[in-house]
N, C-alpha and C positions, 0 to 999 in steps of 0.2 A: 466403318465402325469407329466408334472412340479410341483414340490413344490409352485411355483408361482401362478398357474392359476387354480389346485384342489383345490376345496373346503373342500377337504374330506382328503387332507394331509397332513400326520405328520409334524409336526413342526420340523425340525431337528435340534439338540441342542447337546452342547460336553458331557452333562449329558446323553443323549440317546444315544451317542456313548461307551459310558464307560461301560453304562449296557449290551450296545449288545455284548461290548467286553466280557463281566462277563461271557455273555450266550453264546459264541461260536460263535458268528455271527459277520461278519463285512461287510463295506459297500464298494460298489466298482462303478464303474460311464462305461459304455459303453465306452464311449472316451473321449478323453478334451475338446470336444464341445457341449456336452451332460448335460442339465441342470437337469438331475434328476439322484439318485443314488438306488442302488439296494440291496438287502441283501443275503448275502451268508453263508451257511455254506456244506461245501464241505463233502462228505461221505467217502473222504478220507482226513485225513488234514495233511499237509506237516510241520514236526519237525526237528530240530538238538536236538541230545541228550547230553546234556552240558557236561555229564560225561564219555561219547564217543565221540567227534568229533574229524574231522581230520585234519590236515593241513599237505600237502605236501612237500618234504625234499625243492622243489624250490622254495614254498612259504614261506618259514622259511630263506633261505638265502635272498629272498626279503626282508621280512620284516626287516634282518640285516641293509643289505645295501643302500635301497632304500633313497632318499634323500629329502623326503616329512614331513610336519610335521603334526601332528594330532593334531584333537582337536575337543570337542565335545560342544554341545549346543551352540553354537556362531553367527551362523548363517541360522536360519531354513530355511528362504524363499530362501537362496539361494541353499540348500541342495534340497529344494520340487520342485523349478526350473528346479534345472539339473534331477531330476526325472522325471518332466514332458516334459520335451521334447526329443522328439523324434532324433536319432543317430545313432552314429556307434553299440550301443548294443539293440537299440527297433527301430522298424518302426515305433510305433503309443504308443498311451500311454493312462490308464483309470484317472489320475489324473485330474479332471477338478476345474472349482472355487470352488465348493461347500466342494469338498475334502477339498483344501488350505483353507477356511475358517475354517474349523472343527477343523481340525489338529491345524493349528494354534494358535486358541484358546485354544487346549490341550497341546500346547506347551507353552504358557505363563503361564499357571496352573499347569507344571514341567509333564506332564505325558507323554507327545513326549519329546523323545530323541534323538540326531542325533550321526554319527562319520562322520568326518571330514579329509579330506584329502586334503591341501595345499602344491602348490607349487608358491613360495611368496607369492604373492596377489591374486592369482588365484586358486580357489575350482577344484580340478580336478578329484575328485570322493566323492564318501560319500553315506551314509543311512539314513533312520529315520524308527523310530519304536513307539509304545503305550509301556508303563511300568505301570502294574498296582500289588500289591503286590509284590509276586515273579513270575511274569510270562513280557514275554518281545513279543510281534506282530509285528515281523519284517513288514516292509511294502511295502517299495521299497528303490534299489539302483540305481546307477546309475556311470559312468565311462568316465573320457576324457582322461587321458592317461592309457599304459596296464598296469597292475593289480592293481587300481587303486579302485575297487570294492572288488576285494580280500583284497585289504590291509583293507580297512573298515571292510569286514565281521568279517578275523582275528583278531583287535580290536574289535569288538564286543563281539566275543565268548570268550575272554579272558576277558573284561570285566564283560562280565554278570556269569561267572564262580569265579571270585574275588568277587564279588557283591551276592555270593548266589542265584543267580538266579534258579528255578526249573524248567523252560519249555521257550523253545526258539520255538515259533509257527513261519512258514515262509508261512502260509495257502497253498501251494501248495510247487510240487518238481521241479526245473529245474536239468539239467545237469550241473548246474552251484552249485546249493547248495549238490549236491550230491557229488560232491568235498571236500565237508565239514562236509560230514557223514548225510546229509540230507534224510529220509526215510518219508514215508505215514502210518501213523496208520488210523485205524477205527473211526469214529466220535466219537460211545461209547466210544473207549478207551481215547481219546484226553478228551473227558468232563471230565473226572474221574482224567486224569493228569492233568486239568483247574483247576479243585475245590479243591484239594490239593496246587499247586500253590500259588492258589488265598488267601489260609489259612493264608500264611506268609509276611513277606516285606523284599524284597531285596534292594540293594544297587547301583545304578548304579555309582555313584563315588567312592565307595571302592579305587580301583583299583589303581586312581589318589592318595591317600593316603598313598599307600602302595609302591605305586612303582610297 
């Protein structure tokens, strides 16, 4: 039932998302027209191993060449935008209000972080993620011209590897992160690599610092 109209339901607040993050759990929504959200923790949870991933010899000479500019935390609504709707890379999408308000709010409180991929004035791919210690919850990407998600993810993982990061969660594996060295552990295992993680504090601007 809706958070609206239960009498009996949780109040959802970015503080109950943070702990759920703590505990393995995250929330996800049916569809974007769907006023309630749901909680998940998958018996298999999908990782990139920072200190193993991959990137491909054509996605290295993109990243040379390509003629886009990066940039991260600038623009979140319009990064959770191009996430939520539907394209040439999703038919349908679980991002509904209730996500956009959450997120949001955790994004004015530095704990969502986006990359960003411009061409002039126009956002033409990008991600956002939760950053809580040293662990980073990928969330969703999203793509308007091609590899335009790539370039994001590869700023990402060069990012969160600059930044000390210990665990890049992507909660599930596509064919697409598996390009990137993405694999499925056991939920046990994932907790055990959460709670170590969670010990320390990474850096998500390193990176810009150093060059």
């Amino acid at each position: 039932m809706s958070r609206k109209t239960d009498p009996f339901a949780i109040d959802l607040t970015p503080e109950l998302i943070v702990r759920a993050y703590q505990a393995g759990i995250f929330p996800m929504a049916e569809d974007a027209g769907s006023a309630d959200l749901f909680w998940v923790s998958p018996q298999q949870r999908g990782i990139i191993p920072l200190d193993d991933f991959h990137i491909s010899k054509s996605l290295r000479k993109t990243l040379k060449t390509h003629p886009y500019e990066i940039k991260v935390d600038t623009d979140f609504e319009a990064v959770i935008e191009g996430c939520a709707t539907a394209g040439v890379d999703r038919d349908s999408t679980w991002i509904n209000k209730e996500i956009r308000r959450l997120y949001g709010a955790l994004f004015t409180r530095g704990l969502v972080h986006t990359v960003e991929v411009w061409d002039g004035l126009a956002l033409v791919g990008g991600l956002y993620g939760v950053s809580l210690g040293a662990a980073f919850f990928g969330e969703s990407m999203f793509h308007r011209k091609t590899d335009c998600s790539k370039i994001a993810m590869a700023n990402l993982l060069f990012r969160l590897k600059a930044g000390r990061y210990r665990l890049l969660d992507t909660q599930f594996v596509t064919d697409h992160l598996k390009t990137f060295g993405g694999i499925e552990i056991p939920r046990e295992d994932y907790e055990v690599r959460l709670a170590e993680a969670l010990r320390y504090q990474a850096d998500y601007r390193a990176i810009d610092r150093t060059g």
